[in-house]
C-alpha positions in Angstrom: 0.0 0.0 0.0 2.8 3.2 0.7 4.5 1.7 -2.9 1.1 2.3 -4.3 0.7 5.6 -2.7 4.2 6.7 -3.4 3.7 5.9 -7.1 0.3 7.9 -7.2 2.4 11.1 -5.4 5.4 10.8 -7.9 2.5 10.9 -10.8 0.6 13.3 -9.5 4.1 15.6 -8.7 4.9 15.0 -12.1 1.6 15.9 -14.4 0.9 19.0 -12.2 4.5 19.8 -12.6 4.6 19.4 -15.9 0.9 21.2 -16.8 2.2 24.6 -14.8 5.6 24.6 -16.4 4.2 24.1 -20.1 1.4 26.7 -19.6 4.0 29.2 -18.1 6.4 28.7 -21.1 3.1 28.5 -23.7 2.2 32.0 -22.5 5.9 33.4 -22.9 5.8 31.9 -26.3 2.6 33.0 -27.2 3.5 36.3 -26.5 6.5 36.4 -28.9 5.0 35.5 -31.3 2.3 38.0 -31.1 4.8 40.7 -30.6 5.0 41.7 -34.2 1.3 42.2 -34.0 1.2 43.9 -30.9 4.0 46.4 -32.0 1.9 47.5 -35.3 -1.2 48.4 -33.4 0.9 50.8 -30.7 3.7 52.1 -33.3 6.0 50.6 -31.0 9.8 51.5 -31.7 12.4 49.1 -31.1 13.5 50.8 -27.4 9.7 50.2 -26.5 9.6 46.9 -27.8 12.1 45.7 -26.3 11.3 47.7 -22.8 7.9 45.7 -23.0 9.4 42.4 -23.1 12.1 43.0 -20.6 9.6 44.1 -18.2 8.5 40.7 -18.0 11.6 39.2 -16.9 11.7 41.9 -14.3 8.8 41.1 -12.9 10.1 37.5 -13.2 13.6 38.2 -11.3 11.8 39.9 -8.5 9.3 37.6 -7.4 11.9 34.3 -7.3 13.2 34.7 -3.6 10.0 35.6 -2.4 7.9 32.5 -4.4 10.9 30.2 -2.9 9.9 31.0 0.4 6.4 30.8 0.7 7.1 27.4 -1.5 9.1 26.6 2.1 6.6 28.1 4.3 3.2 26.9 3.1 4.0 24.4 0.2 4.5 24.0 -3.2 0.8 23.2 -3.9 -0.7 26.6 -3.2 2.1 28.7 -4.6 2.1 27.3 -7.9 -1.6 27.1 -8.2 -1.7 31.1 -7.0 0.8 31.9 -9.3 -0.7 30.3 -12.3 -3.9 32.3 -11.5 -2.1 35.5 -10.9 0.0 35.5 -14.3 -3.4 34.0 -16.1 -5.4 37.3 -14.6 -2.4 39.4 -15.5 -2.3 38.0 -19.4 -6.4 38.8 -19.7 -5.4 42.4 -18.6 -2.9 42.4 -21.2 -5.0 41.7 -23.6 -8.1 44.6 -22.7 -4.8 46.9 -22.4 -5.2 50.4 -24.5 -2.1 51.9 -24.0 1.9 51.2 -23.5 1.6 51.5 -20.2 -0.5 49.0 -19.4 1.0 46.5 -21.5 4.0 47.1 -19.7 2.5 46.9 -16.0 0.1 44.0 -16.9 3.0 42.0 -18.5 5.3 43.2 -15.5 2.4 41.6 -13.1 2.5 38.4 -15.3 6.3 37.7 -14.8 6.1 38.7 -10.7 3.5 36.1 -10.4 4.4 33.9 -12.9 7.5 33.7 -11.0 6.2 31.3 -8.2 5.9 28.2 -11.2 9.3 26.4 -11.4 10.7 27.7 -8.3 8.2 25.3 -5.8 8.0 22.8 -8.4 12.0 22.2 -7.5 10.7 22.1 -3.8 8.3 19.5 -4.5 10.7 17.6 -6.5 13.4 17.6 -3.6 10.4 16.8 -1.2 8.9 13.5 -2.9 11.8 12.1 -4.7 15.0 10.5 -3.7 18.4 11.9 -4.1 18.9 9.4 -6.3 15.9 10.4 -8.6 15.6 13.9 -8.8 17.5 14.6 -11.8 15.4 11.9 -13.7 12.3 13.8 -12.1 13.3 17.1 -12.9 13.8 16.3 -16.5 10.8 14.7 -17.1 9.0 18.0 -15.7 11.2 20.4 -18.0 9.8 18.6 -21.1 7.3 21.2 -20.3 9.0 24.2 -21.2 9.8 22.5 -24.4 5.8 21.4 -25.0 4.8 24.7 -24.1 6.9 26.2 -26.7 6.3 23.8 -29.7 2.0 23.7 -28.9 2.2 27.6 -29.2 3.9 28.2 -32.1 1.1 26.2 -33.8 -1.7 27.2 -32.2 -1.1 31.0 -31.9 -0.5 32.2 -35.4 -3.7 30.0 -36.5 -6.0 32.0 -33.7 -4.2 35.7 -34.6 -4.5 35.6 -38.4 -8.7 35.3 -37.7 -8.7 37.0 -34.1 -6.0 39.9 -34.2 -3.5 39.0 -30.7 -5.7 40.5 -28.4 -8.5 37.6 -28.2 -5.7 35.0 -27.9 -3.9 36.3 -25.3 -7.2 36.5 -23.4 -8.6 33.6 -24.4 -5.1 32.0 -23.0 -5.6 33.8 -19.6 -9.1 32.5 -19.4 -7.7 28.6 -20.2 -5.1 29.5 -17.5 -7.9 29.9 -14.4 -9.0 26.1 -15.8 -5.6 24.8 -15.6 -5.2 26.1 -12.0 -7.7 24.0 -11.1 -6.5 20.7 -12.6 -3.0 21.6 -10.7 -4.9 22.3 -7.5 -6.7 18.5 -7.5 -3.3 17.1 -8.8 -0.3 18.0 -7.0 -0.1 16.9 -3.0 2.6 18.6 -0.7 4.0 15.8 1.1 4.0 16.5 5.0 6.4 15.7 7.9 9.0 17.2 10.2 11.9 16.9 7.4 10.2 18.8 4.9 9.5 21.7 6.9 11.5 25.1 6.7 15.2 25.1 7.6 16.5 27.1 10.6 18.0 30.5 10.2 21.7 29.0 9.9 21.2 26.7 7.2 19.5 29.7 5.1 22.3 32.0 5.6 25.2 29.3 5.5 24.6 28.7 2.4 25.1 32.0 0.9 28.7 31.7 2.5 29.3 28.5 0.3 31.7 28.6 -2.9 29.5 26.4 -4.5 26.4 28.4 -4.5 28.6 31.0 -6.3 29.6 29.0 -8.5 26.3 27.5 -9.2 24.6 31.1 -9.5 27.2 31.8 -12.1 26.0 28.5 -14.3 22.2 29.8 -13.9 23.1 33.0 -15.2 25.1 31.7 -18.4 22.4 28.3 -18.7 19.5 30.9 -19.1 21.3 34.0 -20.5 22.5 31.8 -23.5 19.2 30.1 -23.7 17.2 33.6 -23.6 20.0 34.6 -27.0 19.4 31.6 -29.1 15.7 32.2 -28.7 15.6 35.7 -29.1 18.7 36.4 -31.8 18.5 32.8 -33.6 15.9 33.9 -35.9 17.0 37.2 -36.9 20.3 35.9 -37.2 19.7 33.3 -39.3 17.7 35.6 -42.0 20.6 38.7 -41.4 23.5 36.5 -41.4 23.1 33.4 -42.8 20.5 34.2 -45.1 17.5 31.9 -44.3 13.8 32.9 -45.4 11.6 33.8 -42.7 10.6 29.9 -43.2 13.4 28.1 -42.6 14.6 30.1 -39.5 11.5 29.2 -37.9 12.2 25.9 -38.4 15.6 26.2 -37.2 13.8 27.5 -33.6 11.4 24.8 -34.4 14.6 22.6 -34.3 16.0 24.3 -31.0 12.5 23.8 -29.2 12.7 20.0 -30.1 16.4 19.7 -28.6 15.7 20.8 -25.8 12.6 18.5 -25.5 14.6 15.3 -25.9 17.6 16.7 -24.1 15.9 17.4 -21.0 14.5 14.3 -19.6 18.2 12.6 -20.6 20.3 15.3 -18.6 18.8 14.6 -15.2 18.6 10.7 -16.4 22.7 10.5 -16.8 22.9 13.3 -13.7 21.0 10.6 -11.8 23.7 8.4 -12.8 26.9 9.7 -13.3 26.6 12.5 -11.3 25.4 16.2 -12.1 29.0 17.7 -11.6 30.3 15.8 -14.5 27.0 16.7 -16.9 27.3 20.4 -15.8 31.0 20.5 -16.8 30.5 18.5 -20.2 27.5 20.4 -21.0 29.1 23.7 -20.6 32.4 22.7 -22.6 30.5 21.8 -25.3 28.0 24.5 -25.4 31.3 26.8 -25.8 32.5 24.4 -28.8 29.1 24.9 -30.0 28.7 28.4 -29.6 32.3 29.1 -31.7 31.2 26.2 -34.2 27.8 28.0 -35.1 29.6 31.5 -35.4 32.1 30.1 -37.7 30.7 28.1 -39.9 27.4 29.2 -42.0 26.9 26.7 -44.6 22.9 26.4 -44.9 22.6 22.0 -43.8 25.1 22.6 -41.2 23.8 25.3 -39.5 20.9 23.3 -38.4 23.1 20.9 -36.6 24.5 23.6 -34.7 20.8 24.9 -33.9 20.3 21.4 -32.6 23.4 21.0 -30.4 22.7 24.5 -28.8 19.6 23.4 -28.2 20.6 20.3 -26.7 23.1 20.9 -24.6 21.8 24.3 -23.3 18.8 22.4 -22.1 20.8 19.0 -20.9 22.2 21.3 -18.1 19.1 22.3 -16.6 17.4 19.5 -14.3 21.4 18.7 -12.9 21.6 22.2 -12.1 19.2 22.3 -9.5 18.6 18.7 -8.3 22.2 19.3 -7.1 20.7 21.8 -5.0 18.9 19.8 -2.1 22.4 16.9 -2.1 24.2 20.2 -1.3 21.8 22.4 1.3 18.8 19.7 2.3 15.7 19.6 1.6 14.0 22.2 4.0 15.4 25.4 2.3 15.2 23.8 -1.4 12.7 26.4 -2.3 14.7 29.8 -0.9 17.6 28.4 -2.8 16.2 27.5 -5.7 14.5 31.0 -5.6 18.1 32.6 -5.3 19.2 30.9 -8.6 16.5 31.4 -10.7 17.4 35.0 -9.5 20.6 34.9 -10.9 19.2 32.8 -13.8 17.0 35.5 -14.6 20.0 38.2 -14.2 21.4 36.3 -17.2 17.9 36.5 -19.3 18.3 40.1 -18.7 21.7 41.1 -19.0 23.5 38.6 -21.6 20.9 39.3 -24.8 21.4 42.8 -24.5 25.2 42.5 -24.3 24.8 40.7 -27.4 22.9 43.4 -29.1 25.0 45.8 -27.7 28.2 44.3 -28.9 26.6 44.1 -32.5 25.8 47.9 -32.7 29.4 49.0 -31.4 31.4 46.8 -33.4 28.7 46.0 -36.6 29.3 42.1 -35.8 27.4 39.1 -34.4 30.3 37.2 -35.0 32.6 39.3 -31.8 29.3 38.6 -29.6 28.8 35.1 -30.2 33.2 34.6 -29.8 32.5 36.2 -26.6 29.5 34.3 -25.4 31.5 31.1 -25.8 34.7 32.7 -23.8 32.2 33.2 -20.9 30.8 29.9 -21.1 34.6 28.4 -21.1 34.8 30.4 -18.1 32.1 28.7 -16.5 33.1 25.1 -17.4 36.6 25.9 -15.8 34.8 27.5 -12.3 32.6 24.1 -12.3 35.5 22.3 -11.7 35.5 23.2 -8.3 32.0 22.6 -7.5 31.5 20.9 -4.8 29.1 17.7 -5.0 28.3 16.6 -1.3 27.1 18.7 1.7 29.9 19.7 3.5 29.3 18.8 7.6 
């Protein structure tokens, strides 16, 4: 009978998990590609444009620590079904918005509580599952934020080419209130005395750890690079490489699907052979990859590039935090968790930017992508000192 009942908690962990991470990333998706839309209708320039979408991911980087502790103070359950209703109320106000400034504020409110999605899904993670399975657990969850993705690049331009963007993205926030129900009924906080908030010491011991440093540094290269490939990929391709519109949506299409397969197998051979090892690797090659795609711009063999950034961008993601609770328990997974994504989401908001900026100073993608991989060398050289067991 408690075999049975564990099985029915991992599956319920897991389809909640998975529902609230696709939705979130469906949303972000869906809003991308209506962004074209969205800047005809307000004569957007490119400084607005891009201040709209970056007031997302400060709404995102602010609400991290403080989702991570209520996800340690009241569970997992209620956070992430509160935060999926928050950023689904925040998206149908987005789409009833009638000037800039209310795009900005209502997609500002969407990241702050869409902020309290992955964060407490880590804490769950760490609270049901085994040392020993986490990484396998995690992975299987992060398929989500490659479904998410791959559903609304289909289903989006089909809706706006009848509806205009504004019915989708409500129609979306209206599907979300639904889906907050299905998490509600599905995911179960597991209770007793270990899973419980940590004492004051353990949450402040670990900020005095060189291996949270060093793991905040990975979050913000993992996410920063992953925030470029989607966001410059496309443009690149058609600028650089010369790709219709088409085929550089297939290329993303490509980068989407990576990262789908490439998930679930990171935190399988973290599970395995340790997540150290499949940060470092991952890293390395991601900087090979990086230099590879930059170099070589033949039109077939660009799209194995696209799939090896995908891949390996995405293979370090479930090691990177089921590392976390082996390292700092279980009791304050969800404060630290909430710190990386904080730094994760640093990277989301610095590193495309200092791409951009590189190409307007110097007229090159080619000097920003050489440095991108020089940073990411950087990183695989710090991870070698990561420590992999809790020090006593």
């Amino acid at each position: 009978m408690d075999s049975y009942r564990r099985l029915v908690g991992y599956a319920r962990i897991l389809v909640g998990g998975f529902l609230s991470i696709s939705f979130l990333f469906f949303l972000n998706t869906a809003y991308s590609t209506l962004l074209v839309l969205i800047k005809e209708e307000f004569i957007l320039t490119y400084t607005f444009t891009g201040a709209l979408t970056s007031s997302y991911f400060i709404g995102y980087t602010i609400g991290q620590i403080p989702w991570g502790y209520l996800a340690d103070r009241i569970g997992g359950r209620r956070v992430i079904t509160l935060s999926i209703i928050g950023v689904s109320s925040s998206t149908i106000l987005f789409g009833f918005s009638s000037s800039l400034w209310q795009l900005i504020v209502s997609w500002f409110l969407a990241g702050l509580l869409g902020a309290g999605v992955f964060v407490p899904n880590i804490k769950l993670i760490s609270s049901w599952f085994s040392s020993g399975e986490r990484g396998t657990a995690l992975g299987l969850l992060n398929i989500g934020s490659s479904t998410g993705p791959i559903i609304a690049s289909w289903v989006t331009p089909l809706l706006a080419t009848n509806l205009g963007w504004r019915s989708p993205m409500s129609l979306f926030g209206i599907s979300g209130i639904f889906i907050s129900i299905a998490i509600w009924f599905t995911l179960q906080d597991k209770r007793g005395s270990e899973y419980q908030t940590g004492s004051e010491r353990e949450k402040v011991s670990f900020i005095k750890s060189r291996s949270f440093w060093i793991l905040a540094l990975t979050q913000f290269l993992r996410l920063g690079s992953n925030i470029i490939f989607i966001g410059w990929l496309p443009l690149l391709l058609q600028e650089e490489y010369g790709l219709s519109l088409l085929l550089a949506g297939t290329a993303l299409l490509l980068f989407n699907f990576s990262g789908m397969l490439s998930n679930p197998l990171g935190g399988f051979f973290s599970d395995r052979i340790g997540e150290k090892l499949i940060i470092v690797l991952s890293l390395l090659f991601l900087a090979f990859g990086v230099l590879l795609f930059a170099s070589y711009k033949t039109f077939p063999l660009v799209f194995v590039f696209v799939f090896i950034l995908g891949w390996f961008v995405n293979f370090i993601r479930s090691p990177s935090y089921a590392i976390l609770p082996k390292l700092y328990g279980v009791k304050v997974a969800g404060s630290v968790s909430g710190i990386m994504n904080t730094f994760a989401s640093l990277g989301a908001l610095s590193l495309p930017f200092f791409i951009g900026y590189i190409r307007d100073v110097t007229d090159s993608y080619w000097i920003g992508w050489v440095s991108l991989s020089a940073l990411l060398m950087f990183g695989t050289i710090t991870n070698l000192f990561l420590r992999t067991t809790r020090k006593n």
